[in-house]
ChimeraX commands (.cxc) that place a marker at each C-alpha (Angstrom):
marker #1 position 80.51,37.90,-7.62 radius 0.5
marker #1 position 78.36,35.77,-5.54 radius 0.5
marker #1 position 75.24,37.06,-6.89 radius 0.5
marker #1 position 76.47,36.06,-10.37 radius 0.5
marker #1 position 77.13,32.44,-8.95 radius 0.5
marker #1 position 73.48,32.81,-7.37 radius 0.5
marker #1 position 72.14,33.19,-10.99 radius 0.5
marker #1 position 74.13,31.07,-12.92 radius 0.5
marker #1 position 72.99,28.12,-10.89 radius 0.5
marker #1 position 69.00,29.65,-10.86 radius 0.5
marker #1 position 69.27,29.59,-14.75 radius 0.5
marker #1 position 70.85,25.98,-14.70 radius 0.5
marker #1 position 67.38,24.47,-12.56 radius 0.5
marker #1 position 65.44,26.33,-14.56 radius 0.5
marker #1 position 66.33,24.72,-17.45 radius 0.5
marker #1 position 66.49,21.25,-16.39 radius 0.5
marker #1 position 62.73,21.82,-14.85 radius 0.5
marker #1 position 61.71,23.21,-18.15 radius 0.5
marker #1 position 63.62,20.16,-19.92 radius 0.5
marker #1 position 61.60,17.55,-17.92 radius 0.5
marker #1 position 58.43,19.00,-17.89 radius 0.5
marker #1 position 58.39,19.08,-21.85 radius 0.5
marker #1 position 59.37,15.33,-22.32 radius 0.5
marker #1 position 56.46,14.83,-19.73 radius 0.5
marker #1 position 54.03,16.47,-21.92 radius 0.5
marker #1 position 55.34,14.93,-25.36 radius 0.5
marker #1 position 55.25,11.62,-23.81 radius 0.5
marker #1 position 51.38,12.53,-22.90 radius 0.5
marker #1 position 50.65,13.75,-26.05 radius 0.5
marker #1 position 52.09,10.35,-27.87 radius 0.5
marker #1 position 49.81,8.27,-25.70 radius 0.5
marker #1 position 46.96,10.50,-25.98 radius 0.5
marker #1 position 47.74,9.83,-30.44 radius 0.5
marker #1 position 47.94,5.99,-30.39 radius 0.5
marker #1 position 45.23,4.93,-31.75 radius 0.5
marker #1 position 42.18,2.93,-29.23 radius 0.5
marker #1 position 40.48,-0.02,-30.49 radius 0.5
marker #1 position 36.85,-0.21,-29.38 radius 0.5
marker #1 position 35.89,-3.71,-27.67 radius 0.5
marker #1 position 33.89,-5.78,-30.00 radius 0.5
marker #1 position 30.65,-7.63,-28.25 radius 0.5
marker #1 position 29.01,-10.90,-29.84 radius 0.5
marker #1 position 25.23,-9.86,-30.20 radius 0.5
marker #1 position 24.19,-13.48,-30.76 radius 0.5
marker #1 position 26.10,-14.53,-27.38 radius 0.5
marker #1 position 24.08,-11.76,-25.56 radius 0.5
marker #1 position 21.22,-12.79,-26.96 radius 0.5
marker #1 position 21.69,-16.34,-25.90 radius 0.5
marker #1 position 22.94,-15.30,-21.88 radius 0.5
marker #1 position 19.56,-13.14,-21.81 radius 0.5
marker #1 position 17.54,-16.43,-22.76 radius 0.5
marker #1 position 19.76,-18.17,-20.02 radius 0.5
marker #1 position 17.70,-18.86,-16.65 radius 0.5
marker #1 position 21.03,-18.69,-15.11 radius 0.5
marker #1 position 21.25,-14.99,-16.03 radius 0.5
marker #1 position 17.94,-13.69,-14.92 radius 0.5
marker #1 position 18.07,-11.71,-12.12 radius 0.5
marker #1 position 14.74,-10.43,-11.89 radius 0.5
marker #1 position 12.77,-11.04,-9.32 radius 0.5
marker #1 position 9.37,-13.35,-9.43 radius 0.5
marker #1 position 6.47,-10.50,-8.59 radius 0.5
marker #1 position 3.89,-12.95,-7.94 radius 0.5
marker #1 position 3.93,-13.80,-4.39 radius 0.5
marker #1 position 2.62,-17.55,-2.88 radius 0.5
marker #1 position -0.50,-17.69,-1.16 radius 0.5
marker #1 position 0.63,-18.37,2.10 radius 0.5
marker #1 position 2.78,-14.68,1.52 radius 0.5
marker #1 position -0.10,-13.17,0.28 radius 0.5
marker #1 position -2.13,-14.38,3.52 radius 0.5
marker #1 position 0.19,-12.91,5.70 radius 0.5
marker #1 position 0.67,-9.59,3.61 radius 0.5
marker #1 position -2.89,-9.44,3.62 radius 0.5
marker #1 position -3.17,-9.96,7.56 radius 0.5
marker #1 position -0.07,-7.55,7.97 radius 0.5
marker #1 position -2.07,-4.93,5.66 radius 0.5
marker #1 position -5.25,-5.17,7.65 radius 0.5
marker #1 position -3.06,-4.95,10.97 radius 0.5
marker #1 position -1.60,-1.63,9.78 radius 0.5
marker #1 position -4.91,-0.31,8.95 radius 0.5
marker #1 position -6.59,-1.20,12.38 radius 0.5
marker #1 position -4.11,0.63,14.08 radius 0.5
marker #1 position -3.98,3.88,11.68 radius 0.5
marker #1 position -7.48,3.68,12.29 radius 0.5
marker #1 position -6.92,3.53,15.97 radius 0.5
marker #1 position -4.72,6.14,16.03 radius 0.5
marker #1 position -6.88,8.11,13.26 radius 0.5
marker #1 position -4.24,8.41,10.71 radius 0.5
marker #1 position -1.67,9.72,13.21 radius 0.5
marker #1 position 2.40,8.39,13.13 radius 0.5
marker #1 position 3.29,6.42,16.68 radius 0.5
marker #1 position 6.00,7.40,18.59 radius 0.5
marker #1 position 8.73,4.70,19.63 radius 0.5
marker #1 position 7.02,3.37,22.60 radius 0.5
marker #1 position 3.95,2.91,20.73 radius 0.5
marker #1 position 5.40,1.40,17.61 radius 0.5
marker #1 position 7.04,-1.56,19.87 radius 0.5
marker #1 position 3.76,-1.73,21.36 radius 0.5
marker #1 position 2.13,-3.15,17.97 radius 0.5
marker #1 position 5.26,-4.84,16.76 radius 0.5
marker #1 position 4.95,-6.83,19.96 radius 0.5
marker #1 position 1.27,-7.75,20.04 radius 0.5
marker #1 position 0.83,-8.48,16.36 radius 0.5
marker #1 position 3.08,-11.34,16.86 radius 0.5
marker #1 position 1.55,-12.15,20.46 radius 0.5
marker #1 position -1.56,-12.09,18.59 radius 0.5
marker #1 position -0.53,-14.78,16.16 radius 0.5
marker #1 position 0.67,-17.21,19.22 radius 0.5
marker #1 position -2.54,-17.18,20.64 radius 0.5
marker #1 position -4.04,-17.68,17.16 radius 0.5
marker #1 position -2.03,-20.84,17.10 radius 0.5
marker #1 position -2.72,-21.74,20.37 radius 0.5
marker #1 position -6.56,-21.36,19.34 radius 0.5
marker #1 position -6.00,-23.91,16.81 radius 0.5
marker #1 position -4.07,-26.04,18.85 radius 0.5
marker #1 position -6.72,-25.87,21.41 radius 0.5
marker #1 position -9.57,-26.52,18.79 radius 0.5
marker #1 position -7.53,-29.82,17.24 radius 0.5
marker #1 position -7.34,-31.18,20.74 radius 0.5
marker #1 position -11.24,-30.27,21.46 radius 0.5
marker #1 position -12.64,-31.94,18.35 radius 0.5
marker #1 position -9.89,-35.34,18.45 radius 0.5
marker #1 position -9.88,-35.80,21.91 radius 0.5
marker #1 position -6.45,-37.65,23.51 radius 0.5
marker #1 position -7.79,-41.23,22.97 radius 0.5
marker #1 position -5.69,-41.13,19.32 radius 0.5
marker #1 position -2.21,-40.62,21.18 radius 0.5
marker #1 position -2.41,-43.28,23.64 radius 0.5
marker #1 position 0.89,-44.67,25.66 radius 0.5
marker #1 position 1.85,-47.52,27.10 radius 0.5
marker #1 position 2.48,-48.17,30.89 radius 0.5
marker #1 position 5.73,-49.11,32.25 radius 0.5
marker #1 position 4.58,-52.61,32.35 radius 0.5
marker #1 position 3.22,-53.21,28.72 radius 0.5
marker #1 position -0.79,-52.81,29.39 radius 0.5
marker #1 position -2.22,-50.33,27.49 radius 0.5
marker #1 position -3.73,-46.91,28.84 radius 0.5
marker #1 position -7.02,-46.74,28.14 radius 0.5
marker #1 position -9.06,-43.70,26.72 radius 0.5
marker #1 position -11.84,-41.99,29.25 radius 0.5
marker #1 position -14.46,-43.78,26.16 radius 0.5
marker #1 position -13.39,-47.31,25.73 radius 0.5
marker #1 position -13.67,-47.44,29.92 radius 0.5
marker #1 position -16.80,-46.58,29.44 radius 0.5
marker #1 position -17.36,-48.55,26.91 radius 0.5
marker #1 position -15.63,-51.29,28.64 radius 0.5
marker #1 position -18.52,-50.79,31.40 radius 0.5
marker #1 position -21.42,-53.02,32.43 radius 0.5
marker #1 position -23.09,-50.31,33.42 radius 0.5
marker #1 position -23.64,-47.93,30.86 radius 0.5
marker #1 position -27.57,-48.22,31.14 radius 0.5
marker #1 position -27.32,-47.15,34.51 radius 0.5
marker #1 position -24.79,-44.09,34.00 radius 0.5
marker #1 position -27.29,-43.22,30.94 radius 0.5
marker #1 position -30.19,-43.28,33.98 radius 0.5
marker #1 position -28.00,-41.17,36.51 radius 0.5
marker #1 position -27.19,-38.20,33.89 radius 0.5
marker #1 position -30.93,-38.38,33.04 radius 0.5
marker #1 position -32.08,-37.91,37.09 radius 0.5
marker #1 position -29.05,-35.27,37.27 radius 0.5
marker #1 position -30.73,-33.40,34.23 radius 0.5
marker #1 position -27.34,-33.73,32.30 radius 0.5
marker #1 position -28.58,-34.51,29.24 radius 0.5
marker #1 position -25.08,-33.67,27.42 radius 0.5
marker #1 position -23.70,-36.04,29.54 radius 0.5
marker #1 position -26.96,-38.71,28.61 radius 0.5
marker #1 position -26.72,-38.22,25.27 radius 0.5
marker #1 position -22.81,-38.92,25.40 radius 0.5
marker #1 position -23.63,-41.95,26.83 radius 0.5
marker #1 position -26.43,-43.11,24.60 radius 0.5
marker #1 position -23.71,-42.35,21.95 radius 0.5
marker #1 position -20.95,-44.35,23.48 radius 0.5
marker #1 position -23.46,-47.19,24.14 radius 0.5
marker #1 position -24.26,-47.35,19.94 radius 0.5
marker #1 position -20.81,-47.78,19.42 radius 0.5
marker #1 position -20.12,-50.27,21.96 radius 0.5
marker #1 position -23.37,-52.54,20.39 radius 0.5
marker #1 position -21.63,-51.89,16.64 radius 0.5
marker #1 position -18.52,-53.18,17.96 radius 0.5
marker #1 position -20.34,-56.10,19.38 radius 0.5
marker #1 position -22.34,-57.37,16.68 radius 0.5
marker #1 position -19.36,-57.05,14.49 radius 0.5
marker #1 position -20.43,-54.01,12.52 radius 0.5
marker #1 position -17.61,-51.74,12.69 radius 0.5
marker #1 position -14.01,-52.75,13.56 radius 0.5
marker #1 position -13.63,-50.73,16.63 radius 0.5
marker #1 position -10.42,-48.39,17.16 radius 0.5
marker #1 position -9.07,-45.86,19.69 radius 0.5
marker #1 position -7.30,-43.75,16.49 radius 0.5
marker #1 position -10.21,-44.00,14.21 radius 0.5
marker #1 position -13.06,-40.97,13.44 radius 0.5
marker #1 position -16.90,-41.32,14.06 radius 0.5
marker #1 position -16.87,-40.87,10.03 radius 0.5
marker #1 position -14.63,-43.87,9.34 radius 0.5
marker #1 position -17.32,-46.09,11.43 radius 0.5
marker #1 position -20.10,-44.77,9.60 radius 0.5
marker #1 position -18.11,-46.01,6.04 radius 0.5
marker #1 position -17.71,-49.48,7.75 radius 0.5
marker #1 position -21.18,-50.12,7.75 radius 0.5
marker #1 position -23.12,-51.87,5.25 radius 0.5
marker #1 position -26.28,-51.88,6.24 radius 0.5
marker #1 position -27.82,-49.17,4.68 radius 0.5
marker #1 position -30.37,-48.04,7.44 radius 0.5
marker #1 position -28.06,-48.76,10.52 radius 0.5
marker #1 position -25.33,-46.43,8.34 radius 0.5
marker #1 position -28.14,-43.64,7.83 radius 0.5
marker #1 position -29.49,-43.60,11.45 radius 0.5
marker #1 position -25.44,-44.04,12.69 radius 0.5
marker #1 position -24.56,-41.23,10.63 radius 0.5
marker #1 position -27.73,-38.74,12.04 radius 0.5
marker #1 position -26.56,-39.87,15.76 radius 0.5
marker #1 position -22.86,-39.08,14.78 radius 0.5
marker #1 position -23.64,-35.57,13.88 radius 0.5
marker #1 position -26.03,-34.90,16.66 radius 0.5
marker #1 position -23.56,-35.96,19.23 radius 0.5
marker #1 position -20.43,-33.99,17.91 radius 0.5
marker #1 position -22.51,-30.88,17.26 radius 0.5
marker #1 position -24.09,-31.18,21.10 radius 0.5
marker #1 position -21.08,-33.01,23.04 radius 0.5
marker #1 position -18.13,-31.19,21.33 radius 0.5
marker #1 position -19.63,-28.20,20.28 radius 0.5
marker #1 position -20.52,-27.59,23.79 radius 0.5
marker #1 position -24.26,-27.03,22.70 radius 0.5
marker #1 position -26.97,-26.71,25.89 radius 0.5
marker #1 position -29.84,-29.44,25.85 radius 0.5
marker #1 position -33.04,-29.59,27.66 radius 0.5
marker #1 position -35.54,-31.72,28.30 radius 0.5
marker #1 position -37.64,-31.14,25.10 radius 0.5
marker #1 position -34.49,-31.42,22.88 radius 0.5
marker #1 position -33.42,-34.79,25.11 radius 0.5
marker #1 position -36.90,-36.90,24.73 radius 0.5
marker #1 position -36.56,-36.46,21.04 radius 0.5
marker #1 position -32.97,-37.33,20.30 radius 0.5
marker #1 position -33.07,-40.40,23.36 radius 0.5
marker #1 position -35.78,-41.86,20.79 radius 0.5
marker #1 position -33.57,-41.95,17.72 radius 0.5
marker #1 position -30.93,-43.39,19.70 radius 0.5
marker #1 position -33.37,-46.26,21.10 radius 0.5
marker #1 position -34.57,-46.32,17.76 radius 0.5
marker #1 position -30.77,-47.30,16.65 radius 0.5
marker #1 position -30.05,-49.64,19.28 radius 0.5
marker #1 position -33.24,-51.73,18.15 radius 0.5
marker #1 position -31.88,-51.90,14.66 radius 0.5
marker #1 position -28.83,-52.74,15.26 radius 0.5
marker #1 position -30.30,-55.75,17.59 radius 0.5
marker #1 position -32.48,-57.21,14.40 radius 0.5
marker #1 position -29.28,-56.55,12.28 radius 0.5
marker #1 position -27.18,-58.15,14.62 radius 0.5
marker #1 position -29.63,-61.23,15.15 radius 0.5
marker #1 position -30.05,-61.77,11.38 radius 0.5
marker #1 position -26.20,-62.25,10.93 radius 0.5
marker link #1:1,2 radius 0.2
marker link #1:2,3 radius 0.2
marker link #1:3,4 radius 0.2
marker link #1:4,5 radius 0.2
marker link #1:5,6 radius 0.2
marker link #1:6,7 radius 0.2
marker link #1:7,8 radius 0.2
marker link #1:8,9 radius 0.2
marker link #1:9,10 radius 0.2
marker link #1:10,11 radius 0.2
marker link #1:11,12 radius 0.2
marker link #1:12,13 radius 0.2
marker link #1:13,14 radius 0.2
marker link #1:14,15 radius 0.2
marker link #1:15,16 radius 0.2
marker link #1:16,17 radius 0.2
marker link #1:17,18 radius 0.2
marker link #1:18,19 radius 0.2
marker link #1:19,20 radius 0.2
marker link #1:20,21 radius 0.2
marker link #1:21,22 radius 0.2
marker link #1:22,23 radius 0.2
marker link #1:23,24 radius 0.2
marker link #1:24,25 radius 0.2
marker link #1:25,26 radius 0.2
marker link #1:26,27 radius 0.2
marker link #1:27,28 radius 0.2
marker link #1:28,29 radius 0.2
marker link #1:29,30 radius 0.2
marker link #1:30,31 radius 0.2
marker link #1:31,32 radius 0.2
marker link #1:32,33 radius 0.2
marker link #1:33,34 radius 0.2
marker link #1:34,35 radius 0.2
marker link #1:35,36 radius 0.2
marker link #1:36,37 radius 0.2
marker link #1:37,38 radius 0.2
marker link #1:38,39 radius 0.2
marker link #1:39,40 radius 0.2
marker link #1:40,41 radius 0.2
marker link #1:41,42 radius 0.2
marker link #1:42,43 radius 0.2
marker link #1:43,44 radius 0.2
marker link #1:44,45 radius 0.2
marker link #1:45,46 radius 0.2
marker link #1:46,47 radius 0.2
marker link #1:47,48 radius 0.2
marker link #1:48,49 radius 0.2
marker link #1:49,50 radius 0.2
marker link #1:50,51 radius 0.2
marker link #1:51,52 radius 0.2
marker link #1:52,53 radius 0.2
marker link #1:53,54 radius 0.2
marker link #1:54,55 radius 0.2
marker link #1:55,56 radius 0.2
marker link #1:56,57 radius 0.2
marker link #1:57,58 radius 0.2
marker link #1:58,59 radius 0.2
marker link #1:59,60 radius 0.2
marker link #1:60,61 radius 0.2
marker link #1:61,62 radius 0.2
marker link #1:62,63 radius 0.2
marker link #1:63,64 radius 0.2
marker link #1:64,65 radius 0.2
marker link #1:65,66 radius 0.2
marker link #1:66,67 radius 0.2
marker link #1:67,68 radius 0.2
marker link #1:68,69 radius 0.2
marker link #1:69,70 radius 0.2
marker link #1:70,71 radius 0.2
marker link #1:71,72 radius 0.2
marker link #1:72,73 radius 0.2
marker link #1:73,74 radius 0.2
marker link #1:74,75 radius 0.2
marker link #1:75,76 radius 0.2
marker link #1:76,77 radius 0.2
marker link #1:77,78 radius 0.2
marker link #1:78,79 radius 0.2
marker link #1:79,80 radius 0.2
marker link #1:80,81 radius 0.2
marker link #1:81,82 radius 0.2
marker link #1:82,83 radius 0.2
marker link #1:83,84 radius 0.2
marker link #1:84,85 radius 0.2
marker link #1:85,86 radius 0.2
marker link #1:86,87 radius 0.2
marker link #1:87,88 radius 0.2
marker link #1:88,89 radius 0.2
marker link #1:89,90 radius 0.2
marker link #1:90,91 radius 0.2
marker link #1:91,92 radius 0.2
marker link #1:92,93 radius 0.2
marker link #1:93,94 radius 0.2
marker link #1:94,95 radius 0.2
marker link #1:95,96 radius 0.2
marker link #1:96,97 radius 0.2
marker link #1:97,98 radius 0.2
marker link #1:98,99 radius 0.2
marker link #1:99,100 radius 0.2
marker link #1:100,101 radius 0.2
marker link #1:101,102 radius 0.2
marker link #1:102,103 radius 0.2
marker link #1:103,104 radius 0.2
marker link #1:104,105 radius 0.2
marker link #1:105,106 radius 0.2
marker link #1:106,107 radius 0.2
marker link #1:107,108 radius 0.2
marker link #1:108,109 radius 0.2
marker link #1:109,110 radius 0.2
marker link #1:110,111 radius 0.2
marker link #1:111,112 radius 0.2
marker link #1:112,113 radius 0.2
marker link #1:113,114 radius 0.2
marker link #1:114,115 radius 0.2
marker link #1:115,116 radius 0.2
marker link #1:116,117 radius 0.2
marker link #1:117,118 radius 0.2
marker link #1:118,119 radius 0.2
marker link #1:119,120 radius 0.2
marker link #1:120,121 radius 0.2
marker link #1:121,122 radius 0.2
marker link #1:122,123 radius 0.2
marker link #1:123,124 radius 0.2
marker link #1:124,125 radius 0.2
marker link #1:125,126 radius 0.2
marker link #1:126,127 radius 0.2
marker link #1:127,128 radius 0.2
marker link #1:128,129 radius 0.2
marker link #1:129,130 radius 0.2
marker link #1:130,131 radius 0.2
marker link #1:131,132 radius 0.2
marker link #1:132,133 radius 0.2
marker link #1:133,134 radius 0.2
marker link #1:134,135 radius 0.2
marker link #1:135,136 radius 0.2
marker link #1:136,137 radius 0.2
marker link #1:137,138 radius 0.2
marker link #1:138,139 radius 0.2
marker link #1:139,140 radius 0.2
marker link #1:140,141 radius 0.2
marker link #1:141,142 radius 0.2
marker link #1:142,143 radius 0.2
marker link #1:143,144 radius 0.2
marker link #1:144,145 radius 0.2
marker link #1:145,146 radius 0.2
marker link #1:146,147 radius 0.2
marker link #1:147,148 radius 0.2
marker link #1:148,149 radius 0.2
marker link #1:149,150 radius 0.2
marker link #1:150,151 radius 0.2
marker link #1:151,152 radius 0.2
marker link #1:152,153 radius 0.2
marker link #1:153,154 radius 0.2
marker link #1:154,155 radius 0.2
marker link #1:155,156 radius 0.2
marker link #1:156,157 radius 0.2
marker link #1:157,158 radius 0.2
marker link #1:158,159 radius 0.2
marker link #1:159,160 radius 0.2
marker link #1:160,161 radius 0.2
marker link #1:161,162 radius 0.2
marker link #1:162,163 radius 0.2
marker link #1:163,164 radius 0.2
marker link #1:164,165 radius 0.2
marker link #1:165,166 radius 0.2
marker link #1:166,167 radius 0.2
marker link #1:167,168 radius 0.2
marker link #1:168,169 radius 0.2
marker link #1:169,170 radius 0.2
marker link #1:170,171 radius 0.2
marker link #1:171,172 radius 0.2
marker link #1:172,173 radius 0.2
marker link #1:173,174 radius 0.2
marker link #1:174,175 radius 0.2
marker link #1:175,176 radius 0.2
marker link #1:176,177 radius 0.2
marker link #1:177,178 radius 0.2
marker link #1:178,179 radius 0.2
marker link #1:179,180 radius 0.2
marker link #1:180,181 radius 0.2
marker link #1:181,182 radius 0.2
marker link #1:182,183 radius 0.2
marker link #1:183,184 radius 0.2
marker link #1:184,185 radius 0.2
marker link #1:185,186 radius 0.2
marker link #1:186,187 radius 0.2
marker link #1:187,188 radius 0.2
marker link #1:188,189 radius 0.2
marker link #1:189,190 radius 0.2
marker link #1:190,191 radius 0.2
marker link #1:191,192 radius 0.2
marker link #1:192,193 radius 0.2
marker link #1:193,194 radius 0.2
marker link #1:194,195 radius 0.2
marker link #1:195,196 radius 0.2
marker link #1:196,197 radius 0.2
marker link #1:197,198 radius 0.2
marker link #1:198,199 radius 0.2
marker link #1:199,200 radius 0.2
marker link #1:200,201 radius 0.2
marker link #1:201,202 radius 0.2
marker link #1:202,203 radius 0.2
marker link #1:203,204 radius 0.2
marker link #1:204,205 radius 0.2
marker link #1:205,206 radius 0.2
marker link #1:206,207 radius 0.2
marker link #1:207,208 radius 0.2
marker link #1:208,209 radius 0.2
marker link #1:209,210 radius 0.2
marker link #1:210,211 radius 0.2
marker link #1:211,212 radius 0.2
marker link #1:212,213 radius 0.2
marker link #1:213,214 radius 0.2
marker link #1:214,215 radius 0.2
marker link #1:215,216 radius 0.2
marker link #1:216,217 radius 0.2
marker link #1:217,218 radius 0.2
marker link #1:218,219 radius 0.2
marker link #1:219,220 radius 0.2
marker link #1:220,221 radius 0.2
marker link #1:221,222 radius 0.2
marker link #1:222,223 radius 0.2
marker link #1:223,224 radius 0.2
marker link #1:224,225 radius 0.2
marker link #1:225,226 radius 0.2
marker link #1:226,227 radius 0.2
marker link #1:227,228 radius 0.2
marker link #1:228,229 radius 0.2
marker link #1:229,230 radius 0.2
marker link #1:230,231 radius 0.2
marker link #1:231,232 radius 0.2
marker link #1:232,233 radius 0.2
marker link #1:233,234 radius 0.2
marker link #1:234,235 radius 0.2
marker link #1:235,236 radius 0.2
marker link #1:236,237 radius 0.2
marker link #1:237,238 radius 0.2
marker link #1:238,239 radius 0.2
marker link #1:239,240 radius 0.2
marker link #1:240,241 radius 0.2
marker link #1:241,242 radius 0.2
marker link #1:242,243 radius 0.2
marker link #1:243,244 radius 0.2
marker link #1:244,245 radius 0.2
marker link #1:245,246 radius 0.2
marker link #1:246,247 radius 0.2
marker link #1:247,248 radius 0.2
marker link #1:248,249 radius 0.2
marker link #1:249,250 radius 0.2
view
């Protein structure tokens, strides 16, 4: 008797699983038959957002030339050091090791320049003031400022510092232009903006040959001896006498 109960209510489940698991499948099969509309795209609008600036994405290909300096100086980098290490892959250690010093490398590059700025526009062009209102004068306009000029001219000479002479001499010319009235002397200005401030053709011409004489000896460090000296100490007389019958004829 109980085993007939035990069946009666196994063939009742069954049939209510088998009755939901065939609406599941009809109600599938309905969605699966309505019928799909495909999406319909404007061509002309698509043509008009790829036209759009807005809507391009790609990117520009052509770097600037400042990126393609340093791609070219990160390429040549690369190459010293596979050449160093003759094609071989560094390890860890080593790979910091040129990370590192590449960029170390471009400080002291920078510091070069820095260094090379300063050495070619001395200080006198970023002059202070003192606490109480006088200005600081530059290591040329005290010079300048000098009676004695002739005389430090004649010391350098008897030391055999004929860098130092020819300085002077230099220093001297400008001091007489200022004078006489031929160039409008100051501390921020170049040696090239004097030479455009003179008008007299032959003082500009002989200023000009003493300007690049000087730089190229005084700031480009270049050695002089005694040979060299006689010959530019002429020029520079030479000048100073032509800028006294320039000076007397104004």
């Amino acid at each position: 008797m109980k085993k007939l109960l035990y069946i009666s209510i196994f063939f009742m489940l069954y049939g209510k699983l088998t009755a939901t698991a065939l609406a599941v499948n009809d109600s599938i099969l309905n969605i699966q038959q309505q019928h799909l509309t495909p999406l319909a795209f404007d061509k002309e609008k698509i043509a008009d957002y790829k036209k759009s600036s807005s809507f391009d994405y790609t990117e520009n290909k052509q770097d600037s030339a400042t990126m393609a300096f340093f791609k070219w100086l990160d390429n040549l980098w690369n190459s010293f050091w596979h050449w160093l290490l003759d094609g071989n892959e560094a390890n860890d250690l080593l790979g910091t090791i040129m990370y590192i010093s590449k960029y170390l490398l471009i400080l002291l590059l920078l510091a070069f320049v820095v260094w090379l700025f300063f050495k070619v526009n001395p200080g006198k062009y970023f002059l202070s003031k003192k606490a109480k209102g006088t200005v600081m004068l530059s290591e040329d306009e005290k010079i300048m400022a000098s009676k004695n000029l002739p005389k430090l001219i004649e010391e350098a000479i008897n030391n055999k510092n004929y860098r130092l002479a020819i300085r002077y001499y230099y220093l001297d010319v400008l001091k007489k232009l200022k004078e006489n009235n031929f160039i409008d002397y100051q501390p921020e200005k170049t040696n090239f903006a004097y030479i455009l401030e003179i008008e007299k053709e032959d003082l500009r011409e002989q200023f000009q040959k003493q300007t690049e004489v000087y730089d190229f000896v005084w700031y480009g460090e270049f050695p002089v001896n005694k040979q060299l000296f006689t010959k530019v100490q002429q020029h520079y007389i030479s000048t100073l006498k032509t800028i006294t019958t320039h000076g007397k004829s104004l």
